[in-house]
N, C-alpha and C positions, 0 to 999 in steps of 0.2 A: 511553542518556544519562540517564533518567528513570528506570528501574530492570530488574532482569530479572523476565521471566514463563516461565515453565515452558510444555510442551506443554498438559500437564492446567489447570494454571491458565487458562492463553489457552481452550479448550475450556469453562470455568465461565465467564469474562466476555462469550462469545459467546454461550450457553445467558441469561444474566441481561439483559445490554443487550438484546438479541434482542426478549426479553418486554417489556423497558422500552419500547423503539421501538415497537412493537407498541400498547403501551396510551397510548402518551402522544405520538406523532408521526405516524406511516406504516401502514402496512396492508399487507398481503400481496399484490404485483405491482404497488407502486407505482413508480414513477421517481423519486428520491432524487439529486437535487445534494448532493454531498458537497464543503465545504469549511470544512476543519478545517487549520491548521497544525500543530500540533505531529502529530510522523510515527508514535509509537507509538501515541496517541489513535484518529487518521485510518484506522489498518490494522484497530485493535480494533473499529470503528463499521462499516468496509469490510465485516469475516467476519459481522460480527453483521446487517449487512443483507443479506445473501449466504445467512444461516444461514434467515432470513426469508421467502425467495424475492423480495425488490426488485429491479430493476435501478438500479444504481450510475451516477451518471452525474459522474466526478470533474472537479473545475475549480481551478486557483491560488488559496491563498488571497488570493491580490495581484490578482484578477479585479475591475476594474469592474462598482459598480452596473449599468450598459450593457451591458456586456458579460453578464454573469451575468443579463441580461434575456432577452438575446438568445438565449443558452440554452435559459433557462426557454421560452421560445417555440416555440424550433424543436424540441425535444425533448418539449414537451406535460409537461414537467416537475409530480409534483404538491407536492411540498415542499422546501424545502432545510435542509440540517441543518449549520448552523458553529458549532456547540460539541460539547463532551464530556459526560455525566454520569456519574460515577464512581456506577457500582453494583456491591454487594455479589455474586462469584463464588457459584454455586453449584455443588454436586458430581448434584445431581437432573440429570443430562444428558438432555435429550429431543431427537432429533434427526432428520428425517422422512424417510422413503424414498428422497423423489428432492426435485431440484431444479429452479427453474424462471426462476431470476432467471439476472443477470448483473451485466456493465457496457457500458458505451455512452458510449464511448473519444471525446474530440475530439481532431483534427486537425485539419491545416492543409494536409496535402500538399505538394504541392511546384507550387501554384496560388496559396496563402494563402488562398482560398476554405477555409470551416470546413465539415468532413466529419465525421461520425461511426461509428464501428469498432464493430461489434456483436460480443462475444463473450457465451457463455454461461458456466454454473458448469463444464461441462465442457470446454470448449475451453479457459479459463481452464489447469485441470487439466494438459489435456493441452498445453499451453504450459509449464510446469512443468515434465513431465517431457523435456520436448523439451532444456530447457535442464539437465536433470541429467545425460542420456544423455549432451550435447555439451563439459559442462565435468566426466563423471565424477564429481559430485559425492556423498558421502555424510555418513551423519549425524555424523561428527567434524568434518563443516569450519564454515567460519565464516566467513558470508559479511557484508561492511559494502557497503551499501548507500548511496552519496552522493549520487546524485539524489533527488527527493522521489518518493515511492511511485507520487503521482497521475499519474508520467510511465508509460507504458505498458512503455520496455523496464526498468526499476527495479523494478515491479512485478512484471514475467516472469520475468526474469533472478533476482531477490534474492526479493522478496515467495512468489513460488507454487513457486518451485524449493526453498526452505527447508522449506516445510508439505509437499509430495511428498515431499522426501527425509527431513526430522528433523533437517535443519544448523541451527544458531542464525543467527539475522538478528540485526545490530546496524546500528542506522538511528541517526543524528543530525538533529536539528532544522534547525539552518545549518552549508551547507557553510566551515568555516575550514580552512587547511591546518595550522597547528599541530595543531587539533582532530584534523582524522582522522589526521596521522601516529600522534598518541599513542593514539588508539585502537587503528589497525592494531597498533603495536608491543604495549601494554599486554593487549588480548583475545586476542595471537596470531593475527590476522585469515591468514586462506588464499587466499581469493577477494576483492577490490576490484571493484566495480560501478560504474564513472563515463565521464562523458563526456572527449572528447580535451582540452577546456582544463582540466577538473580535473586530469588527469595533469601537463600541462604548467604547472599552478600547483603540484603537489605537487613536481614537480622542481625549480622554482625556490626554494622553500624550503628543500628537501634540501639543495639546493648553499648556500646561504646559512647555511642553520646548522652546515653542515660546516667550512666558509671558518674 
């Protein structure tokens, strides 16, 4: 919606925010509340804390002060980050052996008691490739993504299935059903990523502007 980024490009804003984050926020193996709206922002701050070794700990931007307390609490949380800073890509790529961060997924179960999902950078991964194997996906498709990333199956499904395979993600801000028809239509989308009432609101538009 915002604009396109290349492989190589997204790989220099990870390398650069990375450093940013580093000197001016967070530290290496800290816990990092992430809550950022805008969804291409939100994924470039996600890689670059990831790139870092932090553990991600994502939340709604529509989260309550209380709530985002409550968080910070039970996760021993050491900062939170809800903005973007647009820094300069670089091509100096440095990138370290291994990994050691993650994310630290909330839920609700099926309790409404709040749980938290511990994955690593590699289970992450291999969630990724889980979902390439199972929708055969390779690097000409093109996957649109219409939940917001911070959801965990959006994230799996679109998010890590893309960077495993080489498929383009296209992610929108708010879900509109005009919006993503004309997307799907206009990018050539292959794959659709959404929940059962988004299909069931994009059908009734279908039918509506066909009428």
């Amino acid at each position: 919606e915002k604009n396109s980024i290349s492989y190589g490009r997204l790989l220099g804003q990870i390398k650069a925010y990375g450093e940013y984050l580093q000197q001016h926020v967070c530290h290496q193996g800290d816990k990092v509340i992430l809550k950022i709206k805008e969804r291409q922002d939100w994924f470039v701050t996600f890689l670059s804390l990831l790139a870092i070794d932090c553990w991600v700990i994502p939340v709604s931007p529509d989260i309550t002060d209380y709530e985002l307390q409550t968080v910070k609490a039970d996760t021993k949380a050491d900062v939170i980050v809800d903005k973007y800073v647009d820094v300069e890509p670089t091509e100096n790529v440095f990138l370290p052996k291994s990994y050691t961060g993650g994310i630290i997924h909330m839920t609700s179960g099926t309790t409404g008691k709040q749980k938290y999902c511990v994955r690593n950078i590699m289970q992450l991964t291999v969630e990724g490739e889980m979902y390439q194997k199972t929708f055969q996906l390779n690097e000409i498709d093109k996957i649109l993504a219409l939940p917001p990333l911070y959801h965990s199956y959006a994230l799996g499904v679109g998010g890590m299935s893309a960077l495993v395979t080489g498929a383009c993600l296209a992610i929108i801000d708010t879900f509109v059903p005009r919006k993503a028809l004309s997307v799907i239509g206009d990018e050539k989308i292959t794959v659709v990523i959404l929940v059962p009432v988004m299909a069931k609101l994009l059908c009734i538009y279908s039918k509506e502007r066909a009428a």
